[in-house]
C-alpha positions as CSV (number, residue, x, y, z in Angstrom):
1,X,0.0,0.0,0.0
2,X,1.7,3.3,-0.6
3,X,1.7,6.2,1.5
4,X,-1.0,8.0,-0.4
5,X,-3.5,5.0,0.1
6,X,-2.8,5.0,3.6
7,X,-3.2,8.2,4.4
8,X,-6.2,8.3,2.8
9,X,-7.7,5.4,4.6
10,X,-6.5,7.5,7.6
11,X,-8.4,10.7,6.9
12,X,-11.2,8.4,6.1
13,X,-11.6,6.5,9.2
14,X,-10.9,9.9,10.7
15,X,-13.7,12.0,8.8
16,X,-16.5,8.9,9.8
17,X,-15.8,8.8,13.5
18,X,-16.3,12.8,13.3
19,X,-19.2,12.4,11.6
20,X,-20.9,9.7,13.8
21,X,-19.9,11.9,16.5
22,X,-21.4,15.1,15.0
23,X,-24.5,12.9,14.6
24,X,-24.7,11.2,18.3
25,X,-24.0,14.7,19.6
26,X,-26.8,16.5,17.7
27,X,-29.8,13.9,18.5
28,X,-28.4,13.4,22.3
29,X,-28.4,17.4,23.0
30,X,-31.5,17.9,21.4
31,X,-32.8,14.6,23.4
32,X,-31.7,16.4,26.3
33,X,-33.5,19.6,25.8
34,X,-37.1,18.0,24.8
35,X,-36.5,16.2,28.1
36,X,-35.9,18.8,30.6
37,X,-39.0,21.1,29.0
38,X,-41.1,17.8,29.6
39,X,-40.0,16.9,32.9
40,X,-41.2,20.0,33.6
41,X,-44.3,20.0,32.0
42,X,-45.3,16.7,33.9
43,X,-44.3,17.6,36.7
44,X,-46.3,20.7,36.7
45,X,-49.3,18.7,35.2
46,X,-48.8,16.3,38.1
47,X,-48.9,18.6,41.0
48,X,-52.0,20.5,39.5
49,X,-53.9,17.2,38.3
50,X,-53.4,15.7,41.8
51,X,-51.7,12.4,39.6
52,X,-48.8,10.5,41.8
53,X,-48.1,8.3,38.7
54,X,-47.8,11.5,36.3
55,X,-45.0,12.8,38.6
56,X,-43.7,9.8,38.9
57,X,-43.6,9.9,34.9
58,X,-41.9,13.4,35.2
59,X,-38.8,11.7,37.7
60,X,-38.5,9.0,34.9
61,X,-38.1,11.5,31.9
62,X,-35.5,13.5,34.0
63,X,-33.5,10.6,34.7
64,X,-33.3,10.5,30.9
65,X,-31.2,13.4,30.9
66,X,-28.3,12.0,33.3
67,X,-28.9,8.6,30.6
68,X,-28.5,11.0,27.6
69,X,-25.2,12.1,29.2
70,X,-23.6,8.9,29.7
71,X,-24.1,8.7,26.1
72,X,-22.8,11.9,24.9
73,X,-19.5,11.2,26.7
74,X,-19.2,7.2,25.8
75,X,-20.0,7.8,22.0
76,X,-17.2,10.8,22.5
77,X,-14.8,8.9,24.0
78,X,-15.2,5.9,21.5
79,X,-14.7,8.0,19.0
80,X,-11.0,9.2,20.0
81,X,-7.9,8.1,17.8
82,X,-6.3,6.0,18.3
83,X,-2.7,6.1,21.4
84,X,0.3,4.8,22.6
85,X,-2.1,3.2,25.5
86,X,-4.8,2.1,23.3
87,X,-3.3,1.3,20.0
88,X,-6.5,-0.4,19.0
89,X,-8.7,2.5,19.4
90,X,-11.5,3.1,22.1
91,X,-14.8,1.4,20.6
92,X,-15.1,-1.1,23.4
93,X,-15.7,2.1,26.2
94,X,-19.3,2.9,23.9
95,X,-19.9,-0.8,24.9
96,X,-19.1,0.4,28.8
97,X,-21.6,2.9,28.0
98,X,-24.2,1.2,26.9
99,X,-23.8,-1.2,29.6
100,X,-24.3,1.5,31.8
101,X,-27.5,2.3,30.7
102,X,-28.7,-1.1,30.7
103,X,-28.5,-1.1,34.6
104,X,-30.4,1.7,34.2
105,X,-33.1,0.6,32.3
106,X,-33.3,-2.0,34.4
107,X,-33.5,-0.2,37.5
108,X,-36.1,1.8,36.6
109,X,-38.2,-1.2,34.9
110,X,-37.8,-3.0,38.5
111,X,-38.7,0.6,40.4
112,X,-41.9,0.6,38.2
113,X,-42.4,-3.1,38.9
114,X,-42.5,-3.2,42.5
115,X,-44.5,0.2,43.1
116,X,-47.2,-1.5,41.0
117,X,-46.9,-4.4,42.6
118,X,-46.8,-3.0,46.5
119,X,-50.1,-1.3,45.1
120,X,-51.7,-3.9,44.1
121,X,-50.7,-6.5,46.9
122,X,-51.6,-3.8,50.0
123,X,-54.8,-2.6,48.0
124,X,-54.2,1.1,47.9
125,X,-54.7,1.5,44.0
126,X,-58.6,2.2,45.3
127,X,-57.8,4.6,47.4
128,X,-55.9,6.8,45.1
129,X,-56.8,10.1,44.3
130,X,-59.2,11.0,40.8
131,X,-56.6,13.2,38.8
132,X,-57.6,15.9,36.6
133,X,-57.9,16.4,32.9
134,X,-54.7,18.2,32.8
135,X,-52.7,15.2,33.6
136,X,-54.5,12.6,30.9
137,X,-53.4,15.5,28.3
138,X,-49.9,15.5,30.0
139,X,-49.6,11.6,29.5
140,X,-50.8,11.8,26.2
141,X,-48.2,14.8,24.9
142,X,-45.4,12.4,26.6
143,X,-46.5,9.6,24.5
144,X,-45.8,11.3,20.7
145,X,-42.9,13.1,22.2
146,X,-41.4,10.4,23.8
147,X,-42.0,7.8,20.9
148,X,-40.9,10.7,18.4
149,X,-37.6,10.7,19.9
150,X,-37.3,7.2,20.3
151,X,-38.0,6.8,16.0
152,X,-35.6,9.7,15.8
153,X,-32.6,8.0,18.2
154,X,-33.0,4.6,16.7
155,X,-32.6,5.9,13.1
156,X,-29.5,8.1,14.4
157,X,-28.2,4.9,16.2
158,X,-28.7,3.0,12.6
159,X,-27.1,4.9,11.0
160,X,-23.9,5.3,12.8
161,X,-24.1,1.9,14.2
162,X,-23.5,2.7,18.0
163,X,-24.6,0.8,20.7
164,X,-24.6,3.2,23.2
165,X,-27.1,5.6,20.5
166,X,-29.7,2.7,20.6
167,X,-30.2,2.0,24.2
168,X,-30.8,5.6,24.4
169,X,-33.5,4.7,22.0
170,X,-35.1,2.2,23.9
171,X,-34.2,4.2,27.6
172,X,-36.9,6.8,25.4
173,X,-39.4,4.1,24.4
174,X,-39.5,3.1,27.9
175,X,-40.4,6.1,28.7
176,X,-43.4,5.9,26.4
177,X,-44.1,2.7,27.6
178,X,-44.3,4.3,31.3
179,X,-46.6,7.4,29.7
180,X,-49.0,4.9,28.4
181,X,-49.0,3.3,31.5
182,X,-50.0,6.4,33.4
183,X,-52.6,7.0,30.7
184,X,-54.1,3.9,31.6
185,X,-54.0,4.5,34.9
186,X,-55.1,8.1,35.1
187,X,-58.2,7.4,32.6
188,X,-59.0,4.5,34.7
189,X,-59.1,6.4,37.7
190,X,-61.5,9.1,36.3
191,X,-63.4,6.4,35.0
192,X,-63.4,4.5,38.2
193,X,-60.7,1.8,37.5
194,X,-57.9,3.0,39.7
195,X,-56.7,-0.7,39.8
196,X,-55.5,0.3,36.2
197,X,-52.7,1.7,37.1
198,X,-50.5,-0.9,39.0
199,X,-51.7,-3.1,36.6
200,X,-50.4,-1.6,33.7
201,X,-47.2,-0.6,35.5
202,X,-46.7,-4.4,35.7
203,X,-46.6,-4.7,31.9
204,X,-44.5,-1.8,31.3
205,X,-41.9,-3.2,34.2
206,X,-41.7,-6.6,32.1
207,X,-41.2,-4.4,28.6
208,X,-38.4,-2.3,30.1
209,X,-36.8,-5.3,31.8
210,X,-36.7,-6.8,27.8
211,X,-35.2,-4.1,26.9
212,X,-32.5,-3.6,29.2
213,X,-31.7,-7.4,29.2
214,X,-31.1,-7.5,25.2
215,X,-29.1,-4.0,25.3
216,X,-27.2,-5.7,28.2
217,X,-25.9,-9.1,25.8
218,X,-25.3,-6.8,22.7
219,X,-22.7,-4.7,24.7
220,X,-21.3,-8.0,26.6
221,X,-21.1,-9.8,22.9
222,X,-19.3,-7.1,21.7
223,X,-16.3,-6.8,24.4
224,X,-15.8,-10.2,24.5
225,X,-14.8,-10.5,20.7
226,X,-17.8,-12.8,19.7
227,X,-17.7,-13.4,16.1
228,X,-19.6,-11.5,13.6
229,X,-23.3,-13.0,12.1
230,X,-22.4,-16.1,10.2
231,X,-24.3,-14.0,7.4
232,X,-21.6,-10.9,7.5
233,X,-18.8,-14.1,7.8
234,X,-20.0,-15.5,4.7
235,X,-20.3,-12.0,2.5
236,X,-17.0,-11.5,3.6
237,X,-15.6,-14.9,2.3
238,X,-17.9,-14.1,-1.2
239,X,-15.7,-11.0,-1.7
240,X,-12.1,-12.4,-1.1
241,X,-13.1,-15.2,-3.2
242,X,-14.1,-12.8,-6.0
243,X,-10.0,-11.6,-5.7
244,X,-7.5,-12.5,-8.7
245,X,-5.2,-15.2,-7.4
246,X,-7.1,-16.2,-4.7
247,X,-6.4,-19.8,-4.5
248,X,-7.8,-21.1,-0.8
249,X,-9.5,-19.3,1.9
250,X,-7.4,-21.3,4.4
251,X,-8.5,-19.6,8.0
252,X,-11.2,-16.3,8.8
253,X,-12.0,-15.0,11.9
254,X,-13.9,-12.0,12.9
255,X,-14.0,-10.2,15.8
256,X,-16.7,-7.2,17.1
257,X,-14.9,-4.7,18.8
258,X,-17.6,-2.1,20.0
259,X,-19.5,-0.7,17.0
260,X,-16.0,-1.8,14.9
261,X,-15.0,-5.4,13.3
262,X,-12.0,-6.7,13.3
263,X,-10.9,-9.6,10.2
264,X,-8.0,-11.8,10.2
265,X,-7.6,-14.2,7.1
266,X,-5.2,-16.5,5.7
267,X,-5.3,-16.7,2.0
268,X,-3.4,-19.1,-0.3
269,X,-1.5,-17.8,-3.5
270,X,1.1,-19.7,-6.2
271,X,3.9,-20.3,-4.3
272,X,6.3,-19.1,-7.5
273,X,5.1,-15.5,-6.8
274,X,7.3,-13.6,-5.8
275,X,7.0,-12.3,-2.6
276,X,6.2,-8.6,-3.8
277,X,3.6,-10.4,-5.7
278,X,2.0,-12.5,-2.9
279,X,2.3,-8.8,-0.7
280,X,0.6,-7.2,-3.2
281,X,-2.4,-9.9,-3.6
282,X,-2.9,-9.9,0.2
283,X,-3.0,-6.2,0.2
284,X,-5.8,-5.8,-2.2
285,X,-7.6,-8.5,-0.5
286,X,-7.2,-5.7,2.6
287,X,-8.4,-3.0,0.7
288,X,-11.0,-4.6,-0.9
289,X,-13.0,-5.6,2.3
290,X,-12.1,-2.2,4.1
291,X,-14.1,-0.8,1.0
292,X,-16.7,-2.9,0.7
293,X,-17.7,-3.7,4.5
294,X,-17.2,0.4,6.1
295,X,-17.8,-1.4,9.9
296,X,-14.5,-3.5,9.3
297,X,-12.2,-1.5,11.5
298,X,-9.5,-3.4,10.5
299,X,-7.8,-6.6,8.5
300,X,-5.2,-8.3,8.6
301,X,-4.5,-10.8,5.8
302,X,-1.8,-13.2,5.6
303,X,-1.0,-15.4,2.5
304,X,0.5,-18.9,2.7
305,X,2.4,-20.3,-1.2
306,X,0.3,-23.4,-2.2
């Protein structure tokens, strides 16, 4: 490879991490904002409507702001060159992130959980309070907003293919989730159902946990080097079979290394090549799958003379 090529590769692996993180930054700081003005807003609508689950609601939408956080500085921080200490790069801290928000999620799934379930068990869901009109409208603005920015996360998270982006996503749908919940429940109060609530806080607690659990594996997958889909492993072996000179694919391993992938093959080429030649067939091998798969971090090919 000459020095041009490489540099090239260099500016763009540079100019696609900047990117993702232009993108990651402009949908988490525009999460955060929708968040705090409807924290408020719930809470407000809470108070006023005389609803305990709508400001309950409002606690759980603020909490997404400290989530949103985690992810602005673990997509960040992923997203740093490569140094002397981490020669590899610093994917595999996106994957601490998103294991962070797991817990999270999880947490506040099992909060939801046993408060419906304490309410249920001790019988107190009938002695609630009727809230007001204020807070049904309150539940139902959190809904769209909340599932808006869930679409809106999970399309950013897509597209940059981070981890940590999507369990944002899903840390925003359960807050939907917990907004239809409290829906339920407040509509069932006025219309004489307070039982509703607890109930419905049941089912959202087991979506949440669901949630949390599958974010959870696909960060631990990931920073344990588990191989890539036997579908990506098999595309991959379609294109270095597609190279001139290929002879044998003799060994191929992938690795995932946060939202990266990392490729080790062992090719075999005529062993009268020279070994210029055989360099040169390995290296467009290299090339050719950094171009073709853009999540292959790196690969390293190594050709054996049949």
């Amino acid at each position: 490879m000459t020095t041009s090529n490489i540099s090239n590769l260099n500016h763009s692996e540079k100019a696609a991490a900047s990117s993702s993180s232009r993108i990651a930054m402009r949908v988490s700081t525009g999460s955060i904002v929708v968040n705090l003005l409807l924290s408020l807003f719930k809470l407000i609508a809470g108070i006023i409507g005389h609803s305990g689950a709508m400001i309950s609601d409002a606690i759980h939408s603020a909490s997404d702001v400290f989530s949103t956080i985690i992810v602005m500085i673990g997509v960040s921080i992923a997203n740093k060159a490569a140094d002397q200490n981490h020669p590899y790069g610093h994917e595999r801290l996106e994957c601490v992130a998103s294991t962070t928000l797991a817990i999270v999620l999880a947490l506040t799934g099992g909060g939801i959980g046993y408060s419906a379930l304490r309410k249920i068990i001790s019988g107190n869901a009938a002695t609630l309070a009727i809230p007001g009109l204020l807070a049904l409208i309150a539940a139902i603005v959190s809904i769209i907003a909340k599932e808006a920015m869930y679409q809106i996360t999970k399309n950013a998270a897509k597209k940059i293919n981070s981890d940590a982006l999507m369990a944002d996503a899903w840390h925003h749908r359960s807050d939907a989730l917990s907004s239809i919940g409290a829906f339920i429940g407040i509509l069932g109060a006025r219309l004489g159902f307070p039982i509703l609530d607890p109930v419905a806080g049941l089912v959202i607690c087991l979506f949440i946990e669901k949630a949390a659990f599958d974010i959870y594996k696909s960060a631990f997958d990931k920073m344990v080097d588990k191989a890539c889909p036997q579908e990506m492993i098999d595309a991959i072996r379609q294109v270095i079979q597609e190279q001139k000179d290929i002879l044998t694919i003799d060994d191929l391993k992938t690795r995932q290394f946060g939202a990266k992938i990392y490729v080790d093959v062992s090719i075999g080429v005529d062993g009268n090549k020279t070994l210029r030649e055989a360099h040169d067939i390995a290296r467009i091998v290299h090339l050719t799958l950094e171009r073709e798969f853009p999540e292959i971090k790196h690969c390293m090919v190594h050709e054996n003379p049949k």
